[in-house]
C-alpha positions as CSV (number, residue, x, y, z in Angstrom):
1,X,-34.6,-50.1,-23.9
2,X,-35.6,-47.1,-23.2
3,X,-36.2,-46.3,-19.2
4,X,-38.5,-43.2,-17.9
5,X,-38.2,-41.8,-14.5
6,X,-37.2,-38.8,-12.2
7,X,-33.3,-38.7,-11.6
8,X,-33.2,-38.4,-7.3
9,X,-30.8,-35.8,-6.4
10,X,-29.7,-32.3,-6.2
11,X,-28.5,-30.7,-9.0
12,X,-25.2,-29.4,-9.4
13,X,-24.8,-26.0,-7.7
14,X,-23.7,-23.1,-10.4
15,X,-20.2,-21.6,-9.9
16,X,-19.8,-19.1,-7.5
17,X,-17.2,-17.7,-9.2
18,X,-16.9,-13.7,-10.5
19,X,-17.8,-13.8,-13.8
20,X,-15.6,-13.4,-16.6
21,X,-16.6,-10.4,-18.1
22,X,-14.1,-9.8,-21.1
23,X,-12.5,-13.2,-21.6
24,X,-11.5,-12.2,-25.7
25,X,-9.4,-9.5,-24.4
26,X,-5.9,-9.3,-26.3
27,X,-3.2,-7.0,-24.7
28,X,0.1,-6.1,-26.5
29,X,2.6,-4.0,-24.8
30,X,4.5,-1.0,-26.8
31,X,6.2,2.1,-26.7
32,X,4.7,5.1,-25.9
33,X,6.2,8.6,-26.1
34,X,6.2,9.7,-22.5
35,X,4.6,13.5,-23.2
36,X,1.8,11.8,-24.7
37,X,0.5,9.9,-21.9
38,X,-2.4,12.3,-19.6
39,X,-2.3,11.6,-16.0
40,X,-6.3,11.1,-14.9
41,X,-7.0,14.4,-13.0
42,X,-9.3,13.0,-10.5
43,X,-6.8,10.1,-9.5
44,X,-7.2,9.4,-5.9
45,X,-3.8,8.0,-5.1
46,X,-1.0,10.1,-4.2
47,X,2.7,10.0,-4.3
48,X,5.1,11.6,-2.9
49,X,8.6,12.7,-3.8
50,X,10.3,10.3,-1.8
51,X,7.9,7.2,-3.3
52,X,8.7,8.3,-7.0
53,X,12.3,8.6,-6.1
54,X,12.2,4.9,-5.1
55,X,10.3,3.7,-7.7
56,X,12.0,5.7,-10.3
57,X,15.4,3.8,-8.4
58,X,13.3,0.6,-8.9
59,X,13.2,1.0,-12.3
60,X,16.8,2.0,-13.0
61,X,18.1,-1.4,-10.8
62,X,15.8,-3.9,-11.9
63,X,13.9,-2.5,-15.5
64,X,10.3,-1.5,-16.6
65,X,8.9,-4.3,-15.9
66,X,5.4,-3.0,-15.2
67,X,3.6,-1.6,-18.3
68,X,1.6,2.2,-17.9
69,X,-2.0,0.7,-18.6
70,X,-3.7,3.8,-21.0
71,X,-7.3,4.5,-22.3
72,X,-6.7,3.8,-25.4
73,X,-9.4,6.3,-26.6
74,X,-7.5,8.8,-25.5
75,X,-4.1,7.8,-23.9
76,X,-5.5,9.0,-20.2
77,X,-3.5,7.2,-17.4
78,X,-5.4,4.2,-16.2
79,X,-3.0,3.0,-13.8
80,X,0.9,3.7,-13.2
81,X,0.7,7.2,-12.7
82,X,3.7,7.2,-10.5
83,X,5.5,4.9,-12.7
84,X,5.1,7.6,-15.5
85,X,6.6,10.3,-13.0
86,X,9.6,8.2,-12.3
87,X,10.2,7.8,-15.9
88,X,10.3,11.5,-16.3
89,X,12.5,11.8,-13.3
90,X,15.1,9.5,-15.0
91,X,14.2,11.7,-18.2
92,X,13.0,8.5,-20.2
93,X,11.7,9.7,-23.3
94,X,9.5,6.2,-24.1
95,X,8.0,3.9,-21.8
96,X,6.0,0.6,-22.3
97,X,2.2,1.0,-22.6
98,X,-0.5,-1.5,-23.2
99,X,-3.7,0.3,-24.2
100,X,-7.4,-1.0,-22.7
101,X,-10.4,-0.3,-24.5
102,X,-12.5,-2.3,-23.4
103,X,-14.2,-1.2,-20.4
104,X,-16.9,1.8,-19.4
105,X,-15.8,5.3,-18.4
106,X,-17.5,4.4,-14.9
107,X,-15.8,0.5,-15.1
108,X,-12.6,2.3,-15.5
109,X,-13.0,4.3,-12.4
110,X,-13.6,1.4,-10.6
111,X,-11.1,-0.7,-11.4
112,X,-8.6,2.3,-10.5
113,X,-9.3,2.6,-7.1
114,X,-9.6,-1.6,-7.0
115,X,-6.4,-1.8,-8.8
116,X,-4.9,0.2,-5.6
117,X,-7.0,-1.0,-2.8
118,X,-7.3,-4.6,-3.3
119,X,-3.0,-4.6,-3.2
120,X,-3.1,-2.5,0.1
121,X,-5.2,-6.0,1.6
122,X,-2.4,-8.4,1.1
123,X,0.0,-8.5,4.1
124,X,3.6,-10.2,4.7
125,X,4.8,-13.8,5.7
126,X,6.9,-12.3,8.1
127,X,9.0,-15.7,8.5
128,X,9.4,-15.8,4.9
129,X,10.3,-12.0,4.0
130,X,13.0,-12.3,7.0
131,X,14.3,-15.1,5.2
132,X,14.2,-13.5,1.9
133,X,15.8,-10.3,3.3
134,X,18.5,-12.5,5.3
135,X,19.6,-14.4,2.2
136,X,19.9,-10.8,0.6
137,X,22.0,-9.4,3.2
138,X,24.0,-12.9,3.2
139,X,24.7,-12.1,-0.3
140,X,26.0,-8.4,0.5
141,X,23.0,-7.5,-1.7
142,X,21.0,-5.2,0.6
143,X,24.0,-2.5,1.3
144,X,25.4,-3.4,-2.1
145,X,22.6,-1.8,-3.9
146,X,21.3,0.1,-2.3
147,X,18.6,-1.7,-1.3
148,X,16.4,0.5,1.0
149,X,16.5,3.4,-1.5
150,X,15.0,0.9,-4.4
151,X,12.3,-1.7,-2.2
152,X,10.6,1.0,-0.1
153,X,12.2,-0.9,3.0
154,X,13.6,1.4,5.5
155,X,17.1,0.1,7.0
156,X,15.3,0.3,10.7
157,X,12.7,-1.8,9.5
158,X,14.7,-4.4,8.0
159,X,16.8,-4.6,11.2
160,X,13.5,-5.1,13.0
161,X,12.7,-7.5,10.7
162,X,15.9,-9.3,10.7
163,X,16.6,-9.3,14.4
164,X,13.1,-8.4,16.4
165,X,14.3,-9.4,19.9
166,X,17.0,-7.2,19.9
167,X,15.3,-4.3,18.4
168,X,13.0,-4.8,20.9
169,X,15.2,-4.9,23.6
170,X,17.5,-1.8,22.7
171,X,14.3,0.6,22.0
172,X,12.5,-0.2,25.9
173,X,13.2,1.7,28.3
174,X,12.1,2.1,32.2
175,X,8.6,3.7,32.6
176,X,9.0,6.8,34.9
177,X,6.3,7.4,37.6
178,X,5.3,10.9,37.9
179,X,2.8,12.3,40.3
180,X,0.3,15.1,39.0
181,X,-1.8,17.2,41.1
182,X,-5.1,18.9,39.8
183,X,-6.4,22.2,42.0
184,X,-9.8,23.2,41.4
185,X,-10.2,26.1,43.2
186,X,-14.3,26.1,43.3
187,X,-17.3,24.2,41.8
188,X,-17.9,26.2,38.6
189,X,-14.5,25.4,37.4
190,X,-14.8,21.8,38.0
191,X,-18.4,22.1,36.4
192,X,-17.5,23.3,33.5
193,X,-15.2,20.5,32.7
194,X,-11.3,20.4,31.4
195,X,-8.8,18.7,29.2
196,X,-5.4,18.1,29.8
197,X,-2.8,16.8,27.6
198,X,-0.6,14.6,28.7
199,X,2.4,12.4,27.1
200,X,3.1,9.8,29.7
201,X,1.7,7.2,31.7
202,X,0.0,8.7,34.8
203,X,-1.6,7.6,38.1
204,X,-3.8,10.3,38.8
205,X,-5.5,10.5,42.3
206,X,-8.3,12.9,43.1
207,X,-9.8,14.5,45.8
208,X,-13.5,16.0,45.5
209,X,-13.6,18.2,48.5
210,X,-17.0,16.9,49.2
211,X,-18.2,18.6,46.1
């Protein structure tokens, strides 16, 4: 039997997910001749020589594990610019690529300066990473390797890291009181206005003159 009526209720709500744009998408990684690959020219992240010397140590500790992501219209840099610059610094002739096709010119420059930005918004467990780092220099793995030159860690932060009571306690020092003493000599001067530079804590007491 058959039975007609309105269903009471709400309906499900849709998902409020991002939508999945490409979901067919099929990426193979290969070699790429290194010369062949064009950095984008109007790529807004830097790096330095010291940041390519680390990554470029990165890769000759641990691998290239991170693809070079290419336009595959033209082989323009899409991301891993500095991963290409620490290949040629280790004089790699080859490097792995996968090659992306399908997204817009202006979807590409989006999801450049999202592939960049969106990492720079995570932050650190800092109970877990000091528990990571301590294991590592349990191990002997941190001055083994040569650890600071190949994670980006610099051996003051780890210590800071590692042992943040202490560090704390070796870099304070006694705050020194120091007296200063403005002259105006008349009313224009002080009507005019100044600016004073100054690189300590200071109490400053002032005296109008009745002005």
């Amino acid at each position: 039997m058959a039975v007609r009526g309105k269903v009471k209720g709400k309906a499900p709500k849709a998902s409020q997910g991002p939508v999945v744009r490409h979901p067919d998408v099929q990426i193979a990684v290969e070699m790429m001749p290194v010369e062949k690959l064009i950095p984008y020219t109007n790529n807004a992240r830097s790096h330095s020589d010291d940041q390519v010397a680390q990554i470029a140590a990165s890769i000759a500790e641990f691998g290239f594990n991170d693809p070079v992501a290419v336009d595959s219209r033209n082989r323009c840099i899409i991301e891993g610019h500095g991963r290409v610059m620490a290949a040629k610094m280790l004089g790699y002739s080859v490097v792995p690529v996968i090659q992306l096709g399908h997204m817009t010119e202006n979807q590409q420059k989006a999801y450049m300066l999202a592939h960049n930005k969106i990492a720079l918004n995570s932050s650190w467990d800092h109970e877990k990473l000091a528990g990571e780092l301590s294991s590592l220099q349990a191990a002997g793995q941190i001055d083994g390797i040569g650890f600071t030159e190949l994670s980006g860690f610099e051996t003051k932060e780890i210590r800071s890291i590692l042992n943040p009571k202490k560090v704390k306690e070796i870099g304070d020092e006694p705050k020194k009181e120091y007296e200063l003493t403005v002259v105006f000599t008349d009313k224009k001067s002080m009507e005019k206005g100044h600016q004073f530079l100054i690189e300590h804590e200071f109490t400053i007491k002032g005296e109008s003159d009745g002005w």
